[in-house]
FIRO-899878 format. One record per residue: x, y, z of N, C-alpha, C, CB in turn; residue in one letter. Coordinates in steps of 0.001 Angstrom, whole numbers, padded with zeros to 6 digits, always signed. Glycine has a CB too. Layout:
XYZXYZXYZXYZA;...
This chain:
+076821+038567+146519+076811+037536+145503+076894+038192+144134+075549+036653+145620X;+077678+037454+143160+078106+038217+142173+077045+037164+140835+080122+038277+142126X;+075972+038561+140235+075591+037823+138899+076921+037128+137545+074613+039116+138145X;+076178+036340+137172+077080+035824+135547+076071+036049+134675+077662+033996+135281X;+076701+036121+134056+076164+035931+132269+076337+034118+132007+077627+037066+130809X;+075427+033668+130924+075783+032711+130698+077431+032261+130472+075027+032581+129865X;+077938+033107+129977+079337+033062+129414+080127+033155+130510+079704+034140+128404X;+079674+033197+131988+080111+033276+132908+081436+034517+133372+080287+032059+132925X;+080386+035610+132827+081242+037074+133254+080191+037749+133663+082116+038006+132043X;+080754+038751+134505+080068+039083+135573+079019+040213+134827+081094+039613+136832X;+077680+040044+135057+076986+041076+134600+076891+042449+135138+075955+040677+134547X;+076857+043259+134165+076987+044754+134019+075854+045403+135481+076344+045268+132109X;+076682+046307+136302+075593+047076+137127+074314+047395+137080+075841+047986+137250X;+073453+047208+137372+072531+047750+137707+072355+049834+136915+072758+047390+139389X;+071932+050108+136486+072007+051469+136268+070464+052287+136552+072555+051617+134731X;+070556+053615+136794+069366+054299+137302+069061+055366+136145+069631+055002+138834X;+068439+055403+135132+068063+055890+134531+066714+056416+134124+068510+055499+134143X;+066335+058114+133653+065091+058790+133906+064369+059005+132606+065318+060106+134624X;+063211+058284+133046+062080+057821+131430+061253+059295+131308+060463+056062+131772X;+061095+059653+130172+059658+060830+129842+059037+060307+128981+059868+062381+129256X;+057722+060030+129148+057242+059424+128280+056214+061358+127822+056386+057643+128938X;+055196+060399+126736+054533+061511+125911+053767+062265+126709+053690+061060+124805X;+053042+061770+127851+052169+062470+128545+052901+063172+129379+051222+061768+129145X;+054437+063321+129752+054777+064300+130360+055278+063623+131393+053870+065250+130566X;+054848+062481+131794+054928+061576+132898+056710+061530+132742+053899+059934+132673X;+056986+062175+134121+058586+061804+134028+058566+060897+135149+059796+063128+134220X;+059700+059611+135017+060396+058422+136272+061598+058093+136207+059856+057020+136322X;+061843+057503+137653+063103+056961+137525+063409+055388+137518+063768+057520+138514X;+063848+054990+136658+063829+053423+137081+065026+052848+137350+063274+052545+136078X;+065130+051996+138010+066768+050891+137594+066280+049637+136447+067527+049729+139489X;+067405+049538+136264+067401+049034+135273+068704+048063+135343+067274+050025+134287X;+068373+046298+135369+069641+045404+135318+069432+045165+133746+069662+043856+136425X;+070554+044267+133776+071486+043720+132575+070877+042155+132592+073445+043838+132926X;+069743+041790+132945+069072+040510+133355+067916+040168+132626+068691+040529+134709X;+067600+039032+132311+066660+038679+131310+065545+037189+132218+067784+038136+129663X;+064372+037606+131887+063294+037100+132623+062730+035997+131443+062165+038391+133152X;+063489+034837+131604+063071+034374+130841+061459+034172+130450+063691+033598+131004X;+060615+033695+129249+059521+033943+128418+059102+032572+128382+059794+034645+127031X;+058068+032040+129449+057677+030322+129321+057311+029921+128005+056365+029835+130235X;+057657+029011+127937+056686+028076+126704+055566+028090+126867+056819+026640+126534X;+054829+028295+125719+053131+028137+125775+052349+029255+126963+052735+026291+126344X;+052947+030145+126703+051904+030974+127638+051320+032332+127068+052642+031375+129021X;+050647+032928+127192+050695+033844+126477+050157+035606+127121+049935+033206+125387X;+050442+036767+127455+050518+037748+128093+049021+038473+127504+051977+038445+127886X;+048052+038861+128164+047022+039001+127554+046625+040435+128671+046051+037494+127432X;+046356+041667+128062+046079+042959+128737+044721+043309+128258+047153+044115+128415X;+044190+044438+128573+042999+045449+128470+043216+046983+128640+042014+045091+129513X;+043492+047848+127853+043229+049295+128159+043089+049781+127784+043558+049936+128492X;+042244+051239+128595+041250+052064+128062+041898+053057+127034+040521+052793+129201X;+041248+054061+126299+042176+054764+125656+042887+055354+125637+042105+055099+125274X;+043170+055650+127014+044477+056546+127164+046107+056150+127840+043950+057641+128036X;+045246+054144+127123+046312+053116+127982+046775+052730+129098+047142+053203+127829X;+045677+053199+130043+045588+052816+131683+045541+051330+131172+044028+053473+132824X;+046049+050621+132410+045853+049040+132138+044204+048798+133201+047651+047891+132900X;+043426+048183+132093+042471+047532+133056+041709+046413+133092+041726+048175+133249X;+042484+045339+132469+042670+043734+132840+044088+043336+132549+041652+042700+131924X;+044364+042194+133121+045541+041776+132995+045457+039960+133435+046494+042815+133952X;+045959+039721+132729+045974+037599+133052+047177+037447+133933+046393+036257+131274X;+047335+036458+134416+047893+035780+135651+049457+036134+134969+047349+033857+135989X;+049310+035459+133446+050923+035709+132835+051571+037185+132851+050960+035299+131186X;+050597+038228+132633+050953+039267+132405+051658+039518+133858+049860+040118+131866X;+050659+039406+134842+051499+039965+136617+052433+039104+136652+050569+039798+138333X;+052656+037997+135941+053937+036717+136694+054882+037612+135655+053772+034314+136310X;+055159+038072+134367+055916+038367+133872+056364+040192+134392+055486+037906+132581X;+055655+041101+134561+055606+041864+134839+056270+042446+136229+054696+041835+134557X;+056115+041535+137039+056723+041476+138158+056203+042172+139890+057863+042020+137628X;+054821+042907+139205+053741+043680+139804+052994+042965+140358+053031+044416+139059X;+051865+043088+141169+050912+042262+141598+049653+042778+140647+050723+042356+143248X;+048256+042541+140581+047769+042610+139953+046947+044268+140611+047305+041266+139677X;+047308+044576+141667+046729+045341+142299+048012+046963+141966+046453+044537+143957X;+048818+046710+142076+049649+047016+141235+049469+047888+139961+050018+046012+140992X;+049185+046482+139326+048894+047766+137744+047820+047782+137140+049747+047600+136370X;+046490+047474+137925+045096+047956+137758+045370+049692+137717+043999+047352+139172X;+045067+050798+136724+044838+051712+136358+046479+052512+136010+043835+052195+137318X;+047324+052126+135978+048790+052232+135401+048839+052466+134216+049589+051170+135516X;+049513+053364+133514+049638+053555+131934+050514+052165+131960+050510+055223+131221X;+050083+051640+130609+051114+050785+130260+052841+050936+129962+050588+050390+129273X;+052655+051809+129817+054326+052711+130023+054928+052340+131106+054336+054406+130233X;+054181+051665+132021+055003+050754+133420+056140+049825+132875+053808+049550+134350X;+055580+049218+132058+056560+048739+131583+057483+048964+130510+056257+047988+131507X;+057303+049841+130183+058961+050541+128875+060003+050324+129461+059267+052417+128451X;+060983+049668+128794+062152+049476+128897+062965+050432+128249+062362+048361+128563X;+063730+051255+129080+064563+052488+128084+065297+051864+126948+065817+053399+128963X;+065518+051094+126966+066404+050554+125400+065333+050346+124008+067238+048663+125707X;+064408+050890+124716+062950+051053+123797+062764+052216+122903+061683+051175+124728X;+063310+052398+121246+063135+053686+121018+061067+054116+120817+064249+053932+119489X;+061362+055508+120843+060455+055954+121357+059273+055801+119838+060927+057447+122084X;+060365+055422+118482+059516+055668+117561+058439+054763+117566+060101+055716+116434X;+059286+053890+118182+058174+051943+118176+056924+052290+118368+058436+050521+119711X;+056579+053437+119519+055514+053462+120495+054574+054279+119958+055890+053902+121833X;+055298+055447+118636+054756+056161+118034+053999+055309+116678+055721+057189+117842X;+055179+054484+116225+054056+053714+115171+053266+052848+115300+054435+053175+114292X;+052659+052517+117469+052057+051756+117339+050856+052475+117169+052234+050904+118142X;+050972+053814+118382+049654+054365+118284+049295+055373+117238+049378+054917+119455X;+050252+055368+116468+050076+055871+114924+048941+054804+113915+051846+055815+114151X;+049110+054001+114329+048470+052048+113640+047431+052145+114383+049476+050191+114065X;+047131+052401+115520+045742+051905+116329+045070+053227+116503+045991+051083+117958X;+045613+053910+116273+044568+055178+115812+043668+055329+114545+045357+056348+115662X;+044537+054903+113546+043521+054533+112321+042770+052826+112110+044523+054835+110889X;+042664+052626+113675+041968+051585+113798+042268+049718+113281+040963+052191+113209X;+043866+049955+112820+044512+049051+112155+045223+048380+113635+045535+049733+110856X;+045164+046783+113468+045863+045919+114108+047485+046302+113991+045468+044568+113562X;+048497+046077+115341+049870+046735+115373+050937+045743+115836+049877+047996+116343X;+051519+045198+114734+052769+043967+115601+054220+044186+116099+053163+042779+114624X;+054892+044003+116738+055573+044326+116997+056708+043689+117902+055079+045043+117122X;+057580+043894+117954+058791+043496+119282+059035+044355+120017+060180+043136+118976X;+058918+043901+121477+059106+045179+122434+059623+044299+123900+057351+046253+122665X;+060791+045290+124010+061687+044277+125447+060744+045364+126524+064252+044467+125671X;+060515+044768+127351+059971+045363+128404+060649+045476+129585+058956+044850+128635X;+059851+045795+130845+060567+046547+131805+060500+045697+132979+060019+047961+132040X;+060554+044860+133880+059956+044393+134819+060504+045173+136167+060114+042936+134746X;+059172+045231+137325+059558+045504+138262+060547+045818+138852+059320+045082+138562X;+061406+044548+138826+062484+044723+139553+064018+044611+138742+062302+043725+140632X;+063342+045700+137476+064646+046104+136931+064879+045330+135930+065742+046065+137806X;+064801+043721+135638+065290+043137+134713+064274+043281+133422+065599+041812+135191X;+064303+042616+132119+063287+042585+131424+063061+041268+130913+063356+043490+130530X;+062055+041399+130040+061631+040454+128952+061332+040809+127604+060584+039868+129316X;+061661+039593+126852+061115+040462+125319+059849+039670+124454+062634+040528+124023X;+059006+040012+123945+057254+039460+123920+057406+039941+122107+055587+040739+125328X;+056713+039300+121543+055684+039422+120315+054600+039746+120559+055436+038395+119602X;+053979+041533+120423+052918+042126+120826+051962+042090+119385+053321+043596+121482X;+050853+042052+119645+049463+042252+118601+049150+043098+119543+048219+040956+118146X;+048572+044218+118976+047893+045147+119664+046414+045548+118727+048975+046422+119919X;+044920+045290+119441+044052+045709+118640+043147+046776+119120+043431+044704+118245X;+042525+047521+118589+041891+048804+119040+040417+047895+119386+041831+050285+117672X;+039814+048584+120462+038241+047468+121023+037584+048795+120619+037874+046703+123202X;+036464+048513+119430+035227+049293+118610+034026+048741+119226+035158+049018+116867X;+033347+049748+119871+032039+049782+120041+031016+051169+119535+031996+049538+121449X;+029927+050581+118649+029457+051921+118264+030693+052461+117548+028961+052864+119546X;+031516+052401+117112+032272+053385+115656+033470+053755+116729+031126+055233+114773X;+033236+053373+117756+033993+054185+118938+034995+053713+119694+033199+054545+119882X;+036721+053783+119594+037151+053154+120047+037073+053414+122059+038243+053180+119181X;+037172+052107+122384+036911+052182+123869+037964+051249+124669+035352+051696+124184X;+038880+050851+124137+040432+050654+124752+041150+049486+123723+040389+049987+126631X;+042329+049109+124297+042718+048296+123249+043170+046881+124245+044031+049102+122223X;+043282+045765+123387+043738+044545+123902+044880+044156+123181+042751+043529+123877X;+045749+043702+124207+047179+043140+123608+047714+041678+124157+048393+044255+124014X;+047850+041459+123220+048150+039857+122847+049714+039471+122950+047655+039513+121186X;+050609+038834+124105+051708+039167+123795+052646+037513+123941+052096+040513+124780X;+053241+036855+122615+053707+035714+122897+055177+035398+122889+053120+034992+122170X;+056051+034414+123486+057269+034118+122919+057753+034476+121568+057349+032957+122991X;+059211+035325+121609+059625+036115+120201+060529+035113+119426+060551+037660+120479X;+060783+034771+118651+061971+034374+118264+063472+034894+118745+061829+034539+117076X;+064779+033895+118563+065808+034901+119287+066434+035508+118183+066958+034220+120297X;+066055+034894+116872+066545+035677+115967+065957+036851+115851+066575+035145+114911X;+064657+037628+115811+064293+038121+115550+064596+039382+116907+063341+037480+115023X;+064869+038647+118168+065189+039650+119190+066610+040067+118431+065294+039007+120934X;+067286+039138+118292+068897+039876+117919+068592+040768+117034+070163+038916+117217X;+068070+040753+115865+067500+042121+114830+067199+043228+115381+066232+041936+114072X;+066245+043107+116637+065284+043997+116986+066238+045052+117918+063953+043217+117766X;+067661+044172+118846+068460+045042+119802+069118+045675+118594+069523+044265+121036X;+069836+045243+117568+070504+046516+116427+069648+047319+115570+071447+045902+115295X;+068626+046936+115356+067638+048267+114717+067514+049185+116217+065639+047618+113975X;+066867+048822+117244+065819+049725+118110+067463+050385+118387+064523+048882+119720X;+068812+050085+118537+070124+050811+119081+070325+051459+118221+071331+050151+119446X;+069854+051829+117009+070090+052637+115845+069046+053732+115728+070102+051780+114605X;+067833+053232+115967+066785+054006+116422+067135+055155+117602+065773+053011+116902X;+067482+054706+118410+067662+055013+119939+068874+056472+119034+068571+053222+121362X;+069926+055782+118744+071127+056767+118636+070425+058080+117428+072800+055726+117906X;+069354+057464+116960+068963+058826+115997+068035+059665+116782+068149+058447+114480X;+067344+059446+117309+066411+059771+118496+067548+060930+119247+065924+058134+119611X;+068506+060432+119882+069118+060835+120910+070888+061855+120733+069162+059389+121640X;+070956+062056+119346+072311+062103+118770+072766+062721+120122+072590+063016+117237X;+074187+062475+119979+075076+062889+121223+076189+063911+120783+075826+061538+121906X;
């Protein structure tokens, strides 16, 4: 069975491409040309510790995510990076939540089974005692204008990141 695009042309392969993130953590993911759509009124709500293991997650987060909840109990959140994700995004978030400052952002993510989604993230650092002890992220329906911005900046990003 052959995918479409709305425009009714056939969507682009499937591709297998290999993530490194900062901790060294190298993967391989696939990756479609497919978009998971983002319900109305719902909203993606996480927990993690400081070194961004995930360790809560709401019903929306596993329905969007594509994981079970068993799944991505203790997972860096990096489960879900989407390679079309430049890497600086990730640097100015935890550049922002290191000095203890709230972090907003647009970020297309990765789902399970290859396709993605794209979310309006708040990200806040959780202080106890002076001490940060993980962070919570808040993640809602984006605008599509603001996604169309976000694919030609982060592809400009990406190409400086990556010169060829």
């Amino acid at each position: 069975m052959s995918i479409s695009d709305p425009a009714g042309q056939p969507a682009a392969p499937d591709r297998v491409q290999t993530l490194r993130h900062a901790d060294g953590m190298v993967r391989t993911v696939t990756v479609r040309d497919e978009e998971f759509p983002y319900p109305d009124g719902k909203l993606i709500v996480s927990r993690a510790d400081p070194e961004g293991r995930i360790t809560q997650a709401n019903a929306a987060f596993v329905t969007m995510s594509g994981y079970t909840l068993d799944e991505l109990m203790g997972q860096p959140h990096y489960i879900l990076r989407h390679p079309d994700m430049p890497a600086a995004a990730f640097a100015d978030m935890w550049q922002t939540l290191q000095r203890g400052d709230k972090w907003h952002g647009y970020v297309k993510n990765l789902r399970k089974d290859g396709s993605y989604y794209w979310v309006y993230a708040t990200v806040i650092p959780n202080v106890r005692a002076g001490e940060v002890v993980g962070y919570t992220s808040v993640r809602r329906k984006p605008s599509r204008t603001r996604i169309t911005e976000c694919i030609e900046s982060y592809a400009r990003m990406r190409a400086e990141e990556n010169p060829s």
